[in-house]
C-alpha positions in Angstrom: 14.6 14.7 -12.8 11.5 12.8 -13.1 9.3 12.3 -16.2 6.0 14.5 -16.7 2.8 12.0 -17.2 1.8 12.2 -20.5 -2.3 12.4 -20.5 -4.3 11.0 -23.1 -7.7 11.7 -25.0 -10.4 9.5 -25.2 -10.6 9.7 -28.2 -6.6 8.5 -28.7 -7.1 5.7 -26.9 -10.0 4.6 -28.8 -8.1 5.0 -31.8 -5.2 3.3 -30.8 -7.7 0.1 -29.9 -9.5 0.2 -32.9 -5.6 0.2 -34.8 -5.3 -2.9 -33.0 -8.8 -4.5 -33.5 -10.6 -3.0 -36.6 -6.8 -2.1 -38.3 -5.6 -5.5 -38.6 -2.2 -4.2 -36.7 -0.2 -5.8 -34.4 -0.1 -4.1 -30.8 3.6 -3.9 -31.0 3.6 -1.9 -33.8 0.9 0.4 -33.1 2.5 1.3 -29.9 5.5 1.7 -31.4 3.9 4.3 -34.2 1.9 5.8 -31.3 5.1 6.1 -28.9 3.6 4.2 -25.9 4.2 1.4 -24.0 2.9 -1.7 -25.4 1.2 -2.7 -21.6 -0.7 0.7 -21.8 -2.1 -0.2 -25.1 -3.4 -3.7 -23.6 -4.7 -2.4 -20.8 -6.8 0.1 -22.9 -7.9 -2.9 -25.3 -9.1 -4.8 -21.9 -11.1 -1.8 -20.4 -12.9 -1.3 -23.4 -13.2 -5.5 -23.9 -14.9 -5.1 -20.7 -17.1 -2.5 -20.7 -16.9 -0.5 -24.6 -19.8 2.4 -23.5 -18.3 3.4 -20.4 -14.2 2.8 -21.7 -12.6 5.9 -21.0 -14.7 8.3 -18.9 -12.2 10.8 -18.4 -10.4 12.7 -16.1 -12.1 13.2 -12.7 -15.2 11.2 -13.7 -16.4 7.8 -12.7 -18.2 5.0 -14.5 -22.0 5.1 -13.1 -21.3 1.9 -11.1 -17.8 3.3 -9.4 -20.2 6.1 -8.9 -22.7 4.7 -7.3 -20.2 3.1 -4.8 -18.8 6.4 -4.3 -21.8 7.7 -2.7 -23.0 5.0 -0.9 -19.8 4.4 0.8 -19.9 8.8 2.0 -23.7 7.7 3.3 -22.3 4.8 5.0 -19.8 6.9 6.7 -22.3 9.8 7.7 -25.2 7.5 8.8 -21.8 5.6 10.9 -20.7 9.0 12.2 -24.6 9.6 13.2 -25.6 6.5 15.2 -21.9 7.0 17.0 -23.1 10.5 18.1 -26.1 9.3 19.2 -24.8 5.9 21.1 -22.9 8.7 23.2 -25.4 11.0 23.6 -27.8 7.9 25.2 -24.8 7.3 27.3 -24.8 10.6 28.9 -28.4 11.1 29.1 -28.4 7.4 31.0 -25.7 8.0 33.3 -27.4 11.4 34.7 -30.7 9.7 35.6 -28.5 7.5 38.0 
């Protein structure tokens, strides 16, 4: 039997981090006390390293910018989906006035 993910707040991963950083503890040992893997706990530390506001956004959210790309990329594909409809449409219309 496989093992359920275990989910975590935002809030416990800024804590963890901050156990790390502000606490003066060694990553080892706070994931130890926190029972988590000691690679989880560094990648937290680098996502909020990189970007501290936007660390964490949540379940089902996005970060503005992964956002952003999210929606351009669906009007890409629309406005793709569009000009193909409309390249056929000129080809039909073209091949009747022959």
């Amino acid at each position: 039997m496989g093992s359920t993910r275990r989910k975590f707040s935002r809030e416990f991963k800024l804590e963890a981090v901050r156990m790390v950083t502000e606490g003066g503890h060694s990553p080892a040992q706070v994931a130890r006390d926190l029972d988590i893997r000691p690679d989880m706990l560094r990648r937290w530390r680098r996502q909020f390293e990189e970007d501290p506001e936007q660390a964490f956004p949540g379940l089902g959210q996005r970060k503005a910018r992964e956002e952003e790309l999210w929606q351009l990329r669906r009007k890409l594909e629309r406005v793709t989906m569009e000009r193909d409809i409309l390249k056929k449409a000129l080809g039909i219309v073209s091949d009747r006035r022959r």
